[in-house]
C-alpha positions as CSV (number, residue, x, y, z in Angstrom):
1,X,13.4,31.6,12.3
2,X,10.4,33.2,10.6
3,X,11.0,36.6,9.6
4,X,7.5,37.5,7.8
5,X,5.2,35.0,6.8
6,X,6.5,31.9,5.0
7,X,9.9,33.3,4.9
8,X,12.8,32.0,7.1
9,X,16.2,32.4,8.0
10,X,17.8,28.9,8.5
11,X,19.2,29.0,12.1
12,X,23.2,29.0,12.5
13,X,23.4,28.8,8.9
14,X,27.3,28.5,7.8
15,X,29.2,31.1,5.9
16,X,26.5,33.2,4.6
17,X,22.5,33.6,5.2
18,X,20.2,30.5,3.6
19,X,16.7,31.1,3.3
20,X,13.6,29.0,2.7
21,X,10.4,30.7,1.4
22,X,7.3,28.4,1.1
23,X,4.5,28.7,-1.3
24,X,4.5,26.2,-4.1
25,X,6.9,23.7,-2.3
26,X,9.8,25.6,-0.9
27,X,12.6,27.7,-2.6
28,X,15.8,27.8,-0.9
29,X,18.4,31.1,-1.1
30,X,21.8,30.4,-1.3
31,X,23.2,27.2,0.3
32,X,26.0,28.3,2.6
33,X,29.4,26.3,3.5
34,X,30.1,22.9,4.1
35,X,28.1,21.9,6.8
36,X,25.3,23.5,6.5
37,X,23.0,20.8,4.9
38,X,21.7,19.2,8.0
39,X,21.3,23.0,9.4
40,X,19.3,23.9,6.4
41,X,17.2,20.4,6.9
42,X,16.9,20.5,10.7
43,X,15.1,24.1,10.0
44,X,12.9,22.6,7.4
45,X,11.4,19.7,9.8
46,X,10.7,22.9,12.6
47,X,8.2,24.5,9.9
48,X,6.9,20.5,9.3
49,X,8.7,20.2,5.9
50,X,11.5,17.9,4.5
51,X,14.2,17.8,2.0
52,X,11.9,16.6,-0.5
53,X,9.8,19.8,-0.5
54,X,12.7,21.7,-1.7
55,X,11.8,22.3,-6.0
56,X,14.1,25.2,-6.4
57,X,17.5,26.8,-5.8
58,X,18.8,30.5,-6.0
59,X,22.0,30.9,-6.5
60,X,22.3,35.0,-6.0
61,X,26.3,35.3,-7.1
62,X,28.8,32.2,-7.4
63,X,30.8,33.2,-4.4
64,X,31.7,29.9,-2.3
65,X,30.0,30.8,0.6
66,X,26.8,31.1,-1.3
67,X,27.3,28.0,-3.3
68,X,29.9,25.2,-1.5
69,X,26.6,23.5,-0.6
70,X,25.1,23.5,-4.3
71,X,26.1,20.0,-5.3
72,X,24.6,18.0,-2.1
73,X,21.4,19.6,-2.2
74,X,20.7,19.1,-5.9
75,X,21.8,15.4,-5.1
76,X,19.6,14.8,-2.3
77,X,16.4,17.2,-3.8
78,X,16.6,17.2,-7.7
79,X,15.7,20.6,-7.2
80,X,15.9,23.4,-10.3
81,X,18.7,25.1,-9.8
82,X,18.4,29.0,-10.6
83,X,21.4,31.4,-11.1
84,X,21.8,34.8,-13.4
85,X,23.5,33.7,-16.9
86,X,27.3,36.1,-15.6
87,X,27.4,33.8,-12.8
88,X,26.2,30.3,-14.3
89,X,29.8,29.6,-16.1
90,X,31.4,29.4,-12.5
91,X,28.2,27.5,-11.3
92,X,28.8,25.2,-13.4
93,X,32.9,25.2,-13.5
94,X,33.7,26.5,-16.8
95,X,34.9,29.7,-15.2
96,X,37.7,29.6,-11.7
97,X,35.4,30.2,-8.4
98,X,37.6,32.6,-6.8
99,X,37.5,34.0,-3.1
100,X,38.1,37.5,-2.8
101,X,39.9,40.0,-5.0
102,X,43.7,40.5,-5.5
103,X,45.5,39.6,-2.5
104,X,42.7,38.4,-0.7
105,X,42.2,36.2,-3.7
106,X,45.8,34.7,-3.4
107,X,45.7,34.6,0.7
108,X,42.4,32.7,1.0
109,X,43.0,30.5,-2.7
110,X,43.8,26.9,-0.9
111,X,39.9,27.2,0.9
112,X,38.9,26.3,-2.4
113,X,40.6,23.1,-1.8
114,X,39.3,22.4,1.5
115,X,35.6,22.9,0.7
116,X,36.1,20.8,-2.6
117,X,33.5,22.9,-5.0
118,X,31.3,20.5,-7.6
119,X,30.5,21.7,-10.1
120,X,26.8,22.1,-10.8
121,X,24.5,22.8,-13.9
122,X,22.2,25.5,-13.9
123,X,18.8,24.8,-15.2
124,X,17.2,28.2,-14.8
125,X,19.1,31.5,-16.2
126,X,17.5,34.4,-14.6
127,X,17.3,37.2,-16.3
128,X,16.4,41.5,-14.8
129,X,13.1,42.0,-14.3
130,X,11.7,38.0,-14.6
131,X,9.6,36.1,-12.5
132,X,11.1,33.0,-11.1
133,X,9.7,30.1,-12.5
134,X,7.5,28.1,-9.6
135,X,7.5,31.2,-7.3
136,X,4.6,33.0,-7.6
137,X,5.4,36.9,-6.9
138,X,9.2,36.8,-6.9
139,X,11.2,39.0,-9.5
140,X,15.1,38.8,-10.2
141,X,16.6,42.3,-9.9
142,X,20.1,42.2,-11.4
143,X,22.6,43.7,-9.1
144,X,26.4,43.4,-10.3
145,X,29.4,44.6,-8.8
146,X,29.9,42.1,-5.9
147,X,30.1,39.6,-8.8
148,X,29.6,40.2,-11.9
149,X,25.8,38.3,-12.3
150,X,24.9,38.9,-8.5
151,X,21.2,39.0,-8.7
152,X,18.6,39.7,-5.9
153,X,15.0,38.8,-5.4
154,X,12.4,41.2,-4.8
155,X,8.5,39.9,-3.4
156,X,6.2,42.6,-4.2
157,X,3.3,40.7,-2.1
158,X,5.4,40.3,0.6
159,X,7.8,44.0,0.3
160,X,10.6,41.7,0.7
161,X,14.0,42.3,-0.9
162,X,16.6,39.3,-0.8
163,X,19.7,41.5,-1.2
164,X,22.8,38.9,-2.2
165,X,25.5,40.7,-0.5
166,X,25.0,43.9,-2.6
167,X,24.7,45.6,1.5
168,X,25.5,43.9,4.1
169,X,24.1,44.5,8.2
170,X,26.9,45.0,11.0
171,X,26.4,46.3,13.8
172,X,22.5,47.4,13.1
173,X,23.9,49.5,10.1
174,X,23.6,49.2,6.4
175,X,26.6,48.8,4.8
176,X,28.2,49.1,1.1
177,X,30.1,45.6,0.2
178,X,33.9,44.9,1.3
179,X,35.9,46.0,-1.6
180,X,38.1,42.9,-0.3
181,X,35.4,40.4,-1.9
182,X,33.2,43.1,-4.4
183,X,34.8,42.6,-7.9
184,X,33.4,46.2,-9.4
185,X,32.7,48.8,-6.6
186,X,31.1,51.7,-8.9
187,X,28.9,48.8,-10.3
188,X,28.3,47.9,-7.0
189,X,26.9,51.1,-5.5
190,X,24.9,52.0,-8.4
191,X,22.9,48.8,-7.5
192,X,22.9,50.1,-3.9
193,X,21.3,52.7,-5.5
194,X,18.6,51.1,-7.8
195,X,17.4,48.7,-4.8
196,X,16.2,52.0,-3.5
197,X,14.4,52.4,-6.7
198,X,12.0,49.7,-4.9
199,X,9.6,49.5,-2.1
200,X,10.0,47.1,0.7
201,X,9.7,46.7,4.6
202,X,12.1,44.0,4.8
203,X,15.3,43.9,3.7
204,X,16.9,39.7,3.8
205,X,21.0,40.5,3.2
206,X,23.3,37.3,2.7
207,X,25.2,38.3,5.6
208,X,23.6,39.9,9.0
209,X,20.7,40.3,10.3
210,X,17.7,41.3,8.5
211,X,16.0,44.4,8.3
212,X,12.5,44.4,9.2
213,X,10.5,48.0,8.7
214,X,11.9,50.8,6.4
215,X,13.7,48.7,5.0
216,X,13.8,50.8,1.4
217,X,14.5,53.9,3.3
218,X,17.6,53.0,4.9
219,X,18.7,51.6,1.6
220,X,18.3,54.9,0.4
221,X,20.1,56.7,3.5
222,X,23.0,54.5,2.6
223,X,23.1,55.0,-1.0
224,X,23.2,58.9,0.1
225,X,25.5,58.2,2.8
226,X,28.3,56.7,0.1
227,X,27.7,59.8,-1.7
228,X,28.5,61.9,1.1
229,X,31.4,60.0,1.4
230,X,32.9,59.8,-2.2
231,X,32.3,64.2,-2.2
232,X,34.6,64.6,1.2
């Protein structure tokens, strides 16, 4: 599904949101869950493209539904694989890859098992405020709290904002990150906060749908809605 020009959301994608921007080759957000390779390569042969055209891979926050895919796709694409430097130690398993915080953590533990995380190396440690190499207009914004290098992308050209899971959409509504899965909530909301330091129509969340027109705004009603909230 094209949401703006030469951005698109891979149909059905598994576990969280996986995105393919096309300019010099294609760059692919986030890989989802086991079994979402062919998903992610069915939707690149409807916009006349193949695996082959994928050169890079963004990695916003080692959390396993952004990254249980990570392995495959490097193997099948040689692509660069791209990541903030906090997060690159799990990336590449020198660090545990944990779901969820405390109990959460210890409940949902043996998935890790069944979705059988490889280990990856990350070629590409991005870095607040740098472009990303091979994609011409798109910045990393460092966003931690839901992990602790969570990074999103922000395409001036375009006012896009690829969001990680620093809000998520449900039900139509911004939202703040479930503390369930958000390792630092205070860190989290103050980068609720900057994003609405930015300018953008369309807001591209790892989880819901996205938000096309306004899109700053209502990241900035949220942001004031949380404060609302934290002063009752």
């Amino acid at each position: 599904m094209e949401i703006i020009k030469d951005v698109y959301m891979v149909d059905g994608s598994i576990g969280c949101n996986t995105y393919l921007i096309v300019d010099d080759g294609v760059t692919l957000v986030d890989t989802g869950l086991r079994g979402n390779v062919p998903r992610i390569y069915s939707s690149l042969g409807h916009i006349g493209r193949s695996p082959a055209d994928i050169r890079r891979i963004v990695i916003t926050h080692a959390h396993l539904d952004h990254i249980n895919c990570l392995h495959q796709l490097k193997k099948d694409t040689g692509a660069v694989v791209m990541a903030n430097p906090l997060d690159a130690d799990i990336i590449e398993g020198r660090r545990p890859l944990r779901i969820g915080q405390g109990l959460v953590s210890a409940l949902l533990g043996p998935l890790t098992a069944y979705y059988r995380y490889v280990p990856v190396a990350v070629d590409v440690r991005l870095k607040d405020g740098e472009p990303v190499p091979g994609a011409p207009g798109l910045e990393a914004v460092y966003l931690p709290g839901h992990s602790e290098g969570n990074t999103g992308l922000f395409s001036g050209d375009r006012k896009a904002f690829f969001s990680s899971d620093s809000v998520r959409v449900s039900g139509g509504r911004l939202v703040a990150p479930s503390p369930r899965f958000t390792r630092d909530m205070k860190a989290a909301v103050a980068s609720i906060r900057r994003m609405g330091e930015f300018d953008f129509d369309v807001l591209l969340p790892g989880h819901g749908t996205p938000v096309v027109g306004a899109a700053s705004t209502k990241v900035r009603e949220l942001y004031g809605e949380i404060g609302r909230q934290a002063g009752r």
